[in-house]
C-alpha positions as CSV (number, residue, x, y, z in Angstrom):
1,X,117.9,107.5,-113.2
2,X,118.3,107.3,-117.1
3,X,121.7,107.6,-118.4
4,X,122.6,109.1,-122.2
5,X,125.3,106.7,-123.9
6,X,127.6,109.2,-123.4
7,X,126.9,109.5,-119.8
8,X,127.5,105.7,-119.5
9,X,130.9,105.7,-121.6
10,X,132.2,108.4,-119.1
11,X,131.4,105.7,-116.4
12,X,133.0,103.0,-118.3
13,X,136.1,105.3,-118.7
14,X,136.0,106.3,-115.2
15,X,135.6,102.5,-113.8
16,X,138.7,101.8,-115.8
17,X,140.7,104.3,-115.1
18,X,140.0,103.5,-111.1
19,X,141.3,99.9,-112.3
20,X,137.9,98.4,-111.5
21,X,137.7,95.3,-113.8
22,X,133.8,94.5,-113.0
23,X,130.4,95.7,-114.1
24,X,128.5,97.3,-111.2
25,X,124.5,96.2,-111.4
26,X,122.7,99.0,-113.0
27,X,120.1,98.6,-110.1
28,X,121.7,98.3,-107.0
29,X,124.8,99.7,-108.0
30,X,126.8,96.1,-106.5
31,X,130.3,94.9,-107.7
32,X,129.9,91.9,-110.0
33,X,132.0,89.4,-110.5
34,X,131.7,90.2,-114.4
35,X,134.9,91.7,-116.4
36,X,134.2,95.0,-118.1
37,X,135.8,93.3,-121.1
38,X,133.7,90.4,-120.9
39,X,131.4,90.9,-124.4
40,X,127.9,91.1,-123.1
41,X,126.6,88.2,-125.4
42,X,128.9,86.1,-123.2
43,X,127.5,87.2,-119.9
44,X,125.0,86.2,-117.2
45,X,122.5,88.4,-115.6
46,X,122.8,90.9,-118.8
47,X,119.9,93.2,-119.4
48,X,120.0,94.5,-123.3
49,X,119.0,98.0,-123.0
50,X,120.0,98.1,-119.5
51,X,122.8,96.5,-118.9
52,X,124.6,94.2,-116.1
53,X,122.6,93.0,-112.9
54,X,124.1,91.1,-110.1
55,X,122.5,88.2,-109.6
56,X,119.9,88.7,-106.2
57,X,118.9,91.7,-108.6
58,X,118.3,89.3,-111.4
59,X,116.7,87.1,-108.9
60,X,114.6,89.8,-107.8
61,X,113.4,90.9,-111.5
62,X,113.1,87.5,-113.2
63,X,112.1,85.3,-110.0
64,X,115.3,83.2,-111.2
């Protein structure tokens, strides 16, 4: 499933508004244990033009 960005800010807004404070993996759809705040040069398991995996999703991709 492809999101639009403004179909992924609604999520963002929706995620905080729930007062969930971690990125969900794009692919699996997982809690992380990464803060939504958290700038995404500062993060593991970031996917630029995707976005945040968890990391046995990251494992699974990049054999890491």
């Amino acid at each position: 499933m492809k999101l639009t960005f403004e179909e992924l800010l609604q999520r963002k807004r929706k995620a905080v508004l729930r007062n969930n404070t971690c990125e969900r993996c794009v692919l699996c759809g997982k809690e992380t244990d990464i803060p939504i705040d958290l700038p995404v040069d500062r993060r593991d398991c970031y996917v630029e033009g995707s976005g945040q995996l968890c990391r046995d999703c990251w494992r699974r991709v990049y054999g890491e």
